[in-house]
C-alpha positions, 0 to 999 in steps of 0.5 A: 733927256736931251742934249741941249744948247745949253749942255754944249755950251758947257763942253770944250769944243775948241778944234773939235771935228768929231763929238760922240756923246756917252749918255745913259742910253749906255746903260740901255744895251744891257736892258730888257728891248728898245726904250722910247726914252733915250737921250737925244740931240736937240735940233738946236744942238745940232745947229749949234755943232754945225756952226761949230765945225763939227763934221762928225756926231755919234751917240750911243742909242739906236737914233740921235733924234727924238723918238717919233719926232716927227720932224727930222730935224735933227737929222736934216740939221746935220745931214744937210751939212754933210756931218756924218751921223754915227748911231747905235754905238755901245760905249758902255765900258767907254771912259771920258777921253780923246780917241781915235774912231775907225768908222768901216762902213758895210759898202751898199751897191750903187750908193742905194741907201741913205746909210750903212751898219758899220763896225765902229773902233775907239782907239784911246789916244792918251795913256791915262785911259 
């Protein structure tokens, strides 16, 4: 599956800074190893989220882009923009809602790498959830 164009033109994005897509791939946690058929972002999705402000993507699978693209350019897309990329997230207890995130990124020495695991917290920002 992806999230497409599409998908995103059907979404309210009004104002939105930060997007973290809840997809099947929530269900995969509790399987048995890495699926090669997760949901992902389309390059052209994330072209669209870049025209759209969005500064913030995070998704809940181990990569937002194809598996064996590749080309990079979902990440390239985003990154190259400066929107940070949030993988690897288990939203599978996560309802639909507005929240909080509180990203605390492991600190790599000397700005050595290209990424950071991180330990992510949603904190729901209405009463209904």
């Amino acid at each position: 599956m992806e999230i497409d164009p599409a998908f995103l033109t059907g979404c309210d994005l009004d104002g939105v800074e930060r997007v973290i897509f809840h997809t099947r791939n929530s269900t995969f946690w509790n399987g048995e190893g890495f699926r090669k058929d997760y949901t992902h972002l389309l390059p052209e999705a994330a072209e669209l989220l870049v025209e759209r402000g969005v500064k913030l993507v995070g998704i809940d699978y181990l990569s937002i882009e194809k598996f064996h693209s590749g080309h990079h350019r979902t990440h390239l897309t985003l990154l190259r923009k400066n929107v940070v990329i949030v993988e690897g997230l288990n939203l599978s207890d996560v309802p639909p809602g507005d929240y909080e995130l509180i990203c605390l990124p492991l600190k790599i020495a000397d700005g050595a790498g290209d990424g950071a695991p991180a330990r992510v917290v949603l904190r729901a920002l209405s009463d209904k959830l």
